[in-house]
C-alpha positions, 0 to 999 in steps of 0.5 A: 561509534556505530556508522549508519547504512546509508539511503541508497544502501538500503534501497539495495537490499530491498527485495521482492519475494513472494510478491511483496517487498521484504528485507533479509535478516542479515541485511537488517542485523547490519542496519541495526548494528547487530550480529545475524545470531543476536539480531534474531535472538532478539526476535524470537524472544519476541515471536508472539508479535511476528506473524507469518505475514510479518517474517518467514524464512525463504526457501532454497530456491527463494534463496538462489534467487536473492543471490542472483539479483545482488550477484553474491555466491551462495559458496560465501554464504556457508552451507551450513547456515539456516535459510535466513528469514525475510521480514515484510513492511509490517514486520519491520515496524515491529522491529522497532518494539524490539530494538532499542538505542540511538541506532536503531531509532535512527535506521527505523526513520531511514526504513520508514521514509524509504519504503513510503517514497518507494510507494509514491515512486511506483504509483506515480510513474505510470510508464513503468507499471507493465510487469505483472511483478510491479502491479503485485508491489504497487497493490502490496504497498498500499495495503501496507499503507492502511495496515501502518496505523493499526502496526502503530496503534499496537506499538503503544498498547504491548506490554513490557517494551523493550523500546523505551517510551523516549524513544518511541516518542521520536518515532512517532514525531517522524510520522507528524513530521509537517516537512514529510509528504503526506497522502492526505485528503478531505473526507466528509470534513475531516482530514484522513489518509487518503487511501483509507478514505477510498478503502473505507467507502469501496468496502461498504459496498454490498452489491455495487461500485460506479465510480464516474471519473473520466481521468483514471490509470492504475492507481484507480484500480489499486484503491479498489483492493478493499472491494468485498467479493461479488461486488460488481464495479463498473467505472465510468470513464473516457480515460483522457490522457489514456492514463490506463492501459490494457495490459495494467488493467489484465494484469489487475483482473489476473492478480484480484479474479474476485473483483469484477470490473466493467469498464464503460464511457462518459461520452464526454458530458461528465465534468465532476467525479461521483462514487455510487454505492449500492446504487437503487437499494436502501443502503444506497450512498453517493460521494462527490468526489472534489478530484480524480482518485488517480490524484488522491493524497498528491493534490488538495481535495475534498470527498462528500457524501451526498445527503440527497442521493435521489437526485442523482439517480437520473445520472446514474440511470443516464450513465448505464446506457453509455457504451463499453470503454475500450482501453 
């Protein structure tokens, strides 16, 4: 009978190279139940469908380094093996177009429920967020969130599956599964993800963002990676509860240059949040946000777009003069 790797097992051999989380070729092969040779057979008898930000292959150093975190010699390893090959989020779900049995669907639930608990593990315990190494994974894990959908939409549209349409039925119950947590909000009246509610209104925005939240932290920064180069954001905010810092919010303007974020205050007279896009232009929008965006998907909330947006113009005029936030 085929054994399946356990929760933590995986967890183990989850590595973060090149900054993005990726799992090792040989590592999956276990998982799966495969020898390291056919499992990559497998692989690129389907090549077409694993792009270069799905699956590349580690470098000597990349390699030395993966050794030292599981503390395994390369001696054991043999000298005259390839480099293996590290498969990210995206690159993984593929895997489940190419793998087929009772097995496989079962390991594939385990990776998916892992790599979405490690994101709401990361974006949730703000202590922890200091390194520049785990701002890069918490920003990396929500893009992968919004690439999920389309992975899925994908699934269903290649041609000649080797994964039959039984099994990935039960895949795709997994994700409609009520008793798994979902990061789902109330957008103009529908309900959607809640980092693509976010994306999808940041990345409308030609000249400018003025976000007016006064309960803010890294999270807030992380929503705004869809921002389109030279779109000037300014939040607004008394960051009560100093839920972020200095070093978070250093560490995000390093890793996004291309972002332009001002920080300044409410003084205290604003109790709802707002979004302002392309404020004083023809395009310009306005959301009423029902909750801080720190808290997107983890609480019941609402997002609307205002359809008046003249009357909040004295606010956003008001909020311009306030001075700089000082994290």
């Amino acid at each position: 009978m085929e054994n399946e790797i356990s929760t933590l097992q995986i967890e183990k051999k989850i590595y973060v190279i090149r900054g993005v989380q990726v799992m090792l070729d040989y590592d999956l092969a276990e998982i799966y139940g495969y020898e390291t040779r056919d499992f990559n057979k497998q692989v690129k008898n389907n090549i077409e469908r694993f792009d270069e930000d799905f699956r590349f292959q580690l470098t000597q150093e990349e390699f030395d380094e993966v050794n030292l975190m599981c503390k395994i010699s390369t001696s054991s390893w043999g000298g005259t093996r390839k480099l293996p090959y590290a498969f990210t989020e995206q690159g993984i779900y593929m895997l489940m177009t190419v793998l087929r049995g009772d097995l496989a669907v079962r390991q594939s639930k385990a990776l998916i429920r892992i790599f979405k608990q490690m994101k709401d593990f990361i974006l949730q315990r703000q202590n922890i967020l200091s390194s520049p190494e785990l701002i890069k994974l918490s920003l990396q894990t929500t893009e992968n969130t919004k690439q999920i959908a389309q992975t899925k939409k994908d699934i269903d549209e290649i041609k000649n599956k080797i994964v039959t349409k039984n099994d990935l039925s039960k895949i795709i119950k997994d994700f409609t599964d009520p008793n798994i947590k979902r990061d789902y909000l109330f957008f103009n009246g529908e309900t959607v993800e809640a980092d693509i509610a976010y994306s999808s209104i940041y990345s409308s925005a030609k000249k400018t963002i003025y976000i007016v939240d006064n309960y803010i932290n890294l999270k807030t920064l992380v929503l705004l990676k869809s921002v389109k180069p030279n779109v000037q954001v300014t939040i607004f905010s008394d960051n009560v509860g100093k839920g972020l810092h200095k070093t978070e919010f250093s560490d995000f303007k390093k890793e996004y240059p291309n972002i332009q974020i001002d920080l300044k205050m409410t003084k205290g007279i604003y109790h709802d949040r707002y979004i302002f896009i392309d404020c004083g232009t023809k395009t310009q929008k306005v959301f009423h946000c029902g909750g801080s965006s720190k808290d997107a998907g983890t609480r019941t909330m609402s997002i609307s777009q205002a359809d008046d947006v003249s009357v909040y113009q004295i606010i956003a005029a008001d909020l311009q003069k306030n001075p700089t936030l000082v994290l």
